[in-house]
SEDRENZA-165645 format. One record per residue (C-alpha): residue in three letters; x, y, z; residue number from 1. Coordinates in steps of 0.02 Angstrom, whole numbers, m for minus. Each point is the difference from the previous one (the first is absolute). Example, Ala and Ser with C-alpha at 12.3 -4.5 7.8 and 13.67 -1.06 7.14 Angstrom:
// residues 2
res/x/y/z/n
ALA/615/m225/390/1
SER/69/172/m33/2
//
This chain:
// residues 162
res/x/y/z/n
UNK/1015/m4780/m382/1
UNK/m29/m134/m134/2
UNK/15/m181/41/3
UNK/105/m116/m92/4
UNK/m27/m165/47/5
UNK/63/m14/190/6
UNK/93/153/m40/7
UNK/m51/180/57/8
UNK/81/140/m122/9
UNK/57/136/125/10
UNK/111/124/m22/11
UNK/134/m94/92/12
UNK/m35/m130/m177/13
UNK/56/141/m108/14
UNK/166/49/109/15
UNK/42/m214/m9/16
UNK/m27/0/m184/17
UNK/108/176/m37/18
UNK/144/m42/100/19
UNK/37/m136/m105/20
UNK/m4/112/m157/21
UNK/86/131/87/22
UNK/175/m110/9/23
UNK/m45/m52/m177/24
UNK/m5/173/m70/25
UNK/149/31/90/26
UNK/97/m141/m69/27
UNK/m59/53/m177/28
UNK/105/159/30/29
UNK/157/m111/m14/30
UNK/m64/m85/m133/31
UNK/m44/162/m114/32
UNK/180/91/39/33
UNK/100/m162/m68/34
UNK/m109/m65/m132/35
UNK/123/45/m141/36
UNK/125/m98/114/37
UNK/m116/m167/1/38
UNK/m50/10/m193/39
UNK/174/43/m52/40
UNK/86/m121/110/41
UNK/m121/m158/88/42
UNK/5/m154/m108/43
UNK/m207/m18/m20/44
UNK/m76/m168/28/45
UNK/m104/m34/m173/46
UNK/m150/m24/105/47
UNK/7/176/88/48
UNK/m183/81/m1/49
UNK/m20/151/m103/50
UNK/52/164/132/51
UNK/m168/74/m6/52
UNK/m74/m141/80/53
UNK/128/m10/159/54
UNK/m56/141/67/55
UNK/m217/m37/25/56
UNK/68/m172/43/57
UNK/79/66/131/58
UNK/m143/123/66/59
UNK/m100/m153/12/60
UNK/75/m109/82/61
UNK/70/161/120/62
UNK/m208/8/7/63
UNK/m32/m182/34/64
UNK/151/m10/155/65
UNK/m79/152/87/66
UNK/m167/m73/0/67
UNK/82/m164/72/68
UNK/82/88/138/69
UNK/m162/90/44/70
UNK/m64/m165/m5/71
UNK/109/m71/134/72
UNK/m5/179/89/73
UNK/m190/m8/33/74
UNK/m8/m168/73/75
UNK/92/98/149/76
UNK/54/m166/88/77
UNK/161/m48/80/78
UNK/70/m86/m146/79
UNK/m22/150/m124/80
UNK/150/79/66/81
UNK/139/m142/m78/82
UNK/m77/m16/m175/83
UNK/4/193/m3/84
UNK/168/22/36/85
UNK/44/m141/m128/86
UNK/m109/120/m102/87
UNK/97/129/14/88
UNK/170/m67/m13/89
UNK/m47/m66/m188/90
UNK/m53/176/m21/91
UNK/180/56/27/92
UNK/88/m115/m105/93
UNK/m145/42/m101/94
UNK/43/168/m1/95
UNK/180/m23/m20/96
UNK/1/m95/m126/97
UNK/2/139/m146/98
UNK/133/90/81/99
UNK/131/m141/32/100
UNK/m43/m40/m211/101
UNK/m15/175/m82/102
UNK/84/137/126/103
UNK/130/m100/63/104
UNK/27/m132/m146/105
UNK/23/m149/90/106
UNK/m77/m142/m86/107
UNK/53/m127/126/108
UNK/m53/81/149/109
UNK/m174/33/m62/110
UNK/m14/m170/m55/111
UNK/51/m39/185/112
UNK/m130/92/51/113
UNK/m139/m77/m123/114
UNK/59/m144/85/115
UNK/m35/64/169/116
UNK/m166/78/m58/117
UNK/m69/m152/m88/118
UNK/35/m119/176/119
UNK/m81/148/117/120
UNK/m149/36/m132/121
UNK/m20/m198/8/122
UNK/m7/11/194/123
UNK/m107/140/m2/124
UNK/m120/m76/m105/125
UNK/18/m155/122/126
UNK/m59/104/157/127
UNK/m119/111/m82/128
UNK/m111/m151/m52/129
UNK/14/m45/186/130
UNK/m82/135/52/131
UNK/m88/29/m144/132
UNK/m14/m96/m158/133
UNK/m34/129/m113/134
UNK/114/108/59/135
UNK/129/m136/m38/136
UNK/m88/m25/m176/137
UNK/20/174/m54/138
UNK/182/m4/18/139
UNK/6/m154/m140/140
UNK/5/104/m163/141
UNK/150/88/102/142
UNK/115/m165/32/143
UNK/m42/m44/m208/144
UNK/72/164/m32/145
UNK/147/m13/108/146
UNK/36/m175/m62/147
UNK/m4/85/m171/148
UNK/134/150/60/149
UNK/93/m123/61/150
UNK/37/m73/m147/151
UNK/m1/164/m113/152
UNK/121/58/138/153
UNK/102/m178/m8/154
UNK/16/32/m189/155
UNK/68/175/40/156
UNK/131/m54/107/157
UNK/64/m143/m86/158
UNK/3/80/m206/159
UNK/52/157/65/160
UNK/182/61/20/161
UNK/m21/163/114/162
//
């Protein structure tokens, strides 16, 4: 076992950082089957990042919230338990997110649901820098990219006629 800072890497690090990308690679399957859909029919915001890019973007930061949670998980205290079940309610809208926008083509109920993901990743960063500030840290680059969806995802809904 290496040490990373205050942080042991166990096997139990690798399972918090895959789970993460599991939902993600999951949600990509939605994505793939109805990307003719979104490039034939989704009004593009003119500051969109180039598709090959969305996808490592997303493996990191997928990266950088399982290593928070293991974070919070190791400090094995009381007050782990709430900011991990904040954790893994973002995770769920996280995970829904793709499927509400591409499977299902509802613009306005994934933007809902940005919504609701932005205000619980913002909590969850909250009470993982309670219990542990980097943990809280790591999840950063995350709320800059959701802030960012949100608006790509805002642009969507409101120059799109679906």
């Amino acid at each position: 076992m290496a040490l990373i800072g205050k942080m042991t890497f166990t096997w139990l690090c690798l399972c918090f950082i895959i789970v993460p990308n599991l939902g993600g690679w999951f949600g990509g399957i939605a994505v793939s089957r109805n990307r003719a859909w979104y490039f034939k029919n989704v009004v593009h915001s003119p500051a969109s990042p180039p598709n090959w890019l969305i996808g490592p973007i997303w493996t990191i930061l997928y990266c950088l919230m399982g290593v928070a949670s293991y974070l919070v998980w190791e400090e094995r205290k009381w007050k782990s338990w709430i900011p991990l079940l904040v954790y893994l309610g973002q995770l769920l809208l996280n995970w829904g997110w793709p499927w509400l926008f591409f499977e299902l083509r509802n613009l306005t109920m994934a933007l809902v649901d940005l919504i609701l993901l932005d205000i619980t990743v913002a909590v969850c960063i909250v009470l993982f820098g309670i219990v542990r500030l980097m943990a809280g840290a790591l999840l950063v680059p995350y709320m800059i990219w959701l802030i960012y969806a949100s608006y790509l995802n805002f642009y969507a809904y409101s120059h799109t006629k679906v």
